[in-house]
C-alpha positions as CSV (number, residue, x, y, z in Angstrom):
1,X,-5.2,22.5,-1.8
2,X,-4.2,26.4,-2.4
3,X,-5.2,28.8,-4.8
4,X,-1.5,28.5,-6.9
5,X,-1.9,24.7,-6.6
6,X,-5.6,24.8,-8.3
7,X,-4.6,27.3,-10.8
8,X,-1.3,25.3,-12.1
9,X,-3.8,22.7,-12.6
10,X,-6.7,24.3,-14.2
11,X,-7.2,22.9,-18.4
12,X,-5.6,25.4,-20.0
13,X,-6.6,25.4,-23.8
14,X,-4.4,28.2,-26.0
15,X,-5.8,29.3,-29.2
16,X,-4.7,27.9,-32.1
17,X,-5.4,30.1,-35.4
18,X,-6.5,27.8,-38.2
19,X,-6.8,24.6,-36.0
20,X,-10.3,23.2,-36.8
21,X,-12.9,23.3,-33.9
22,X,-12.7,19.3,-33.4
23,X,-9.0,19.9,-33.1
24,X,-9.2,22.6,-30.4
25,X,-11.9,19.9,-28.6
26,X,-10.0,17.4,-28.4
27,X,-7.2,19.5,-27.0
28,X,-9.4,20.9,-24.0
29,X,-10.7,17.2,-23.8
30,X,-6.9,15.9,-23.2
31,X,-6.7,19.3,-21.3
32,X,-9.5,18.4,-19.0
33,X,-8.5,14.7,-18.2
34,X,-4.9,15.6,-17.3
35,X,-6.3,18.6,-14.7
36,X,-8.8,15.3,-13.2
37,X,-5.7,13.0,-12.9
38,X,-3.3,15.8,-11.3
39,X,-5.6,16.8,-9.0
40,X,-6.6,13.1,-8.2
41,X,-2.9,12.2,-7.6
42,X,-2.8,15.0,-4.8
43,X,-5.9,14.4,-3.1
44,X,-5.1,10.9,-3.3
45,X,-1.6,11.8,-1.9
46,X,-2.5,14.0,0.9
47,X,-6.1,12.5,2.0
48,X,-5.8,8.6,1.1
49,X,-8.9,7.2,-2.0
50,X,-11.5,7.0,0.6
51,X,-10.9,10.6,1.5
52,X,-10.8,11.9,-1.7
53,X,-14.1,13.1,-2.8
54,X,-15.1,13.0,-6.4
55,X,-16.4,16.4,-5.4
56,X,-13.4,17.8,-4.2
57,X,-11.7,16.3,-7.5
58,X,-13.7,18.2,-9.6
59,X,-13.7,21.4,-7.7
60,X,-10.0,21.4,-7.8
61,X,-10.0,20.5,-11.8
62,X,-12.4,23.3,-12.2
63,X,-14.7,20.8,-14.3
64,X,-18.3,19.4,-13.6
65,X,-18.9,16.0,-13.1
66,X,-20.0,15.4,-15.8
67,X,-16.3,16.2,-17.9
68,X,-15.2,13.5,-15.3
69,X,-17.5,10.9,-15.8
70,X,-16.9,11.5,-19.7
71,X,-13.2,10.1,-19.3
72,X,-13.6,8.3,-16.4
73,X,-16.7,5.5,-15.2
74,X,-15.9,6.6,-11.6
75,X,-13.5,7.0,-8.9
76,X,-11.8,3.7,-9.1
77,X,-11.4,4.5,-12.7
78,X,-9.9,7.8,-12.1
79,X,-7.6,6.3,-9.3
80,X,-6.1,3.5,-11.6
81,X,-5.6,6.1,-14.2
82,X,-3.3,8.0,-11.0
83,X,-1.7,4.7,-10.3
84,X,-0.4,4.1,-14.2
85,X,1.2,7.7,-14.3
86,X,2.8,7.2,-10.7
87,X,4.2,3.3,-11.9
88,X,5.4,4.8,-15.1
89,X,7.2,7.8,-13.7
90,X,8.8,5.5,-11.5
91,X,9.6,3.4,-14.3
92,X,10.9,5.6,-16.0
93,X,13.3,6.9,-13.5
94,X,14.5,3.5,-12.8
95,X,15.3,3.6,-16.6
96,X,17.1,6.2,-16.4
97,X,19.5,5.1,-13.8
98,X,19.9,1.9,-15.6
99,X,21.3,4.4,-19.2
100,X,24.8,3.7,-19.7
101,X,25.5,1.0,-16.9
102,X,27.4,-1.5,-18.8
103,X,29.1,-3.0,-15.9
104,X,26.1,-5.4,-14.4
105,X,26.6,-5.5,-11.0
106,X,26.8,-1.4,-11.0
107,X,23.7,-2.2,-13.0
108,X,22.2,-3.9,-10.7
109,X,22.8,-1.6,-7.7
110,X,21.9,1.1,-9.9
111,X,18.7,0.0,-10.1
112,X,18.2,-1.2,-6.5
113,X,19.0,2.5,-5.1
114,X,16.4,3.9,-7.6
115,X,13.9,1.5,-6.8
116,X,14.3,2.9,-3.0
117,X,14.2,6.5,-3.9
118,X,10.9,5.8,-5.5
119,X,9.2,3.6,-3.1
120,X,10.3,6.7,-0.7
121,X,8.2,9.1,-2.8
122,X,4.8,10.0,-0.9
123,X,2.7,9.6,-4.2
124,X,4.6,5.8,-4.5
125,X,4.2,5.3,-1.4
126,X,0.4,6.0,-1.0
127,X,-0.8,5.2,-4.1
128,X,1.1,2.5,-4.9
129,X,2.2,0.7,-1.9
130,X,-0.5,1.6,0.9
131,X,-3.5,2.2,-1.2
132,X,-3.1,0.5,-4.9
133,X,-3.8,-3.5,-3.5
134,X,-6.9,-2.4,-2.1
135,X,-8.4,-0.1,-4.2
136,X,-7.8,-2.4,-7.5
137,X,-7.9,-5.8,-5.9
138,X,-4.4,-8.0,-5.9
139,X,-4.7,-9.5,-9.6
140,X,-5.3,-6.0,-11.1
141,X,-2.4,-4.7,-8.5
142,X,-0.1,-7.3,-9.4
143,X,-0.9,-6.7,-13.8
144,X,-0.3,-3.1,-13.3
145,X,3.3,-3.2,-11.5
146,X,4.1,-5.9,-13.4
147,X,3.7,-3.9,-16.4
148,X,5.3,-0.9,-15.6
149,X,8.4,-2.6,-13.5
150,X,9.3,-6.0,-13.9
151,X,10.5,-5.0,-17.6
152,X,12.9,-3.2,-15.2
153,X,13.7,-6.3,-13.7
154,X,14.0,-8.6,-16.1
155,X,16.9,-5.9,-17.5
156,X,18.7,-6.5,-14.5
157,X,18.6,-10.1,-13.9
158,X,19.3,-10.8,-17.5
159,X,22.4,-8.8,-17.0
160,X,23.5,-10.4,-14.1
161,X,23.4,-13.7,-15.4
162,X,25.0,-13.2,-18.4
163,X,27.7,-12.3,-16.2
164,X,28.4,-15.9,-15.3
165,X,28.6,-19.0,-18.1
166,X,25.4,-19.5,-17.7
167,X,23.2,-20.3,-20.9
168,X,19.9,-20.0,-19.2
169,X,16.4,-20.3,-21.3
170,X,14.0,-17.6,-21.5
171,X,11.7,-19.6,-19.1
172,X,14.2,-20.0,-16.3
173,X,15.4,-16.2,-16.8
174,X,11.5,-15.3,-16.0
175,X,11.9,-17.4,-13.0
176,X,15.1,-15.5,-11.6
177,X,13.3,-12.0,-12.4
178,X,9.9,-13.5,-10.7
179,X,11.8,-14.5,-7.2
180,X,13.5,-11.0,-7.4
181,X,10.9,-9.1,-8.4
182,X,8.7,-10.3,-5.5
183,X,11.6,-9.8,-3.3
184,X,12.0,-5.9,-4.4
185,X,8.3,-5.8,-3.9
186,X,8.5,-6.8,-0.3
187,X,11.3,-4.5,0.6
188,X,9.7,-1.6,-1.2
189,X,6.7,-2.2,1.0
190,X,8.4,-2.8,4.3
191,X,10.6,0.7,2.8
192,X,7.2,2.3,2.7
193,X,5.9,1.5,6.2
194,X,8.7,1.8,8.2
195,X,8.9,4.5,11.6
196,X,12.3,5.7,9.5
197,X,12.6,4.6,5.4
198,X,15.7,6.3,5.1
199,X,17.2,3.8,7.6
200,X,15.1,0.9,6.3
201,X,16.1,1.4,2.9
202,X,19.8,1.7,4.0
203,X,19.0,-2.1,5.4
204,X,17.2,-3.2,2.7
205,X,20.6,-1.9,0.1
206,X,22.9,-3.9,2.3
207,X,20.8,-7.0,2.0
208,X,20.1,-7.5,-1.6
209,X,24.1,-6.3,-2.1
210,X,25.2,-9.1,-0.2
211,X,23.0,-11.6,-2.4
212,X,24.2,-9.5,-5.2
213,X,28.0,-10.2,-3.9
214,X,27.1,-13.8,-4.0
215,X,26.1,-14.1,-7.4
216,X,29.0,-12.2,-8.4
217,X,31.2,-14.8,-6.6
218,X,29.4,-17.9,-8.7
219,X,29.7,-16.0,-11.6
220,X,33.6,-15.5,-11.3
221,X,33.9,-19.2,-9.9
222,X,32.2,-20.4,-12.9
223,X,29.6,-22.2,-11.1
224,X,27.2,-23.8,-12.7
225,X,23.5,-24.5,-12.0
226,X,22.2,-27.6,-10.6
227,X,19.4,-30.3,-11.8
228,X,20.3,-29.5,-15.5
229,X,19.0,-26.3,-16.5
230,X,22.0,-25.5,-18.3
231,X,22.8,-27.4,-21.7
232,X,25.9,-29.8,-21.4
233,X,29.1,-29.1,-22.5
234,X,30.6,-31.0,-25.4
């Protein structure tokens, strides 16, 4: 990490006249646990968690180790604190492909080529994909990306159901966004380790269109779903 780098990161605290002293604390406190989590997401980035020393965390935050252990209980702490802000910026950038797409099948591949610039994304693809599982154990994995993306999901599916004349349940919505959401999960990994992503997520666009191109055909057929999960008609 250079100088420029270590200096963009440093707490910087600005006086405030007439801002009590707990205020200005709890300023350089926030200061101080966003300079640990920027440096931690490059370290991270560049070295991989085992790498990363909390030494060389600190160092770069310009903090002791004790300001780090008064925000965070250790590294695996610190590291999932890395992994929210790196799910939610993807999030949100999935989110913001999504604004305005009324038509749900541009909607849907919308989405999908977001989702691929993401999982292309060095931080994504270290923090996330390659190291996230093991550093916070599947379950916790699983919560976390669930939290942060599958509301994404559920967006999409919903809209692409409601394309067709299907009256669908809450229950069996959740179903459709569960299969897909694993299945986005899959090809973001195999995305992420591939010799050339660029040409893997090309691949992985042209498969989930053609399911896409699929549903769009039983929605404008006006199929319906089998073994009664749609209400009778009267």
């Amino acid at each position: 990490m250079n100088k420029s780098t270590v200096s963009r990161l440093v707490p910087k605290v600005p006086g405030v006249p007439g801002v009590p002293g707990a205020s200005r604390r709890a300023q350089y406190s926030a200061s101080t646990k966003r300079a640990l989590i920027d440096v931690a997401e490059e370290l991270f980035t560049e070295n991989g968690y085992a790498a990363a020393s909390l030494d060389a965390i600190v160092a770069g935050a310009r903090v002791t180790k004790g300001a780090l252990y008064h925000h965070f209980s250790g590294k695996q702490a610190l590291f999932e604190a890395v992994f929210e802000r790196v799910e939610s910026d993807a999030s949100r950038s999935i989110q913001k492909a999504l604004k305005g797409k009324r038509d749900p099948w541009e909607k849907a591949r919308a989405g999908l080529r977001a989702f691929l610039d993401v999982v292309q994304e060095p931080r994504y693809r270290r923090i996330v994909i390659q190291e996230g599982p093991s550093v916070l154990g599947y379950e916790r994995y699983r919560e976390q990306e669930e939290r942060s993306t599958f509301a994404n999901v559920v967006d999409i599916v919903r809209s692409v159901l409601n394309a067709g004349t299907w009256e669908l349940d809450e229950a069996m919505l959740q179903t459709f966004a569960r299969i897909f959401f694993g299945a986005m999960s899959s090809a973001g990994e195999s995305v992420s380790s591939a010799e050339d992503p660029i040409e893997a997520a090309a691949r992985v666009e042209t498969a989930i269109g053609f399911i896409l191109a699929g549903f769009r055909v039983l929605a404008d057929s006006g199929v319906r779903l089998p073994n009664g999960f749609e209400p009778d008609e009267d």
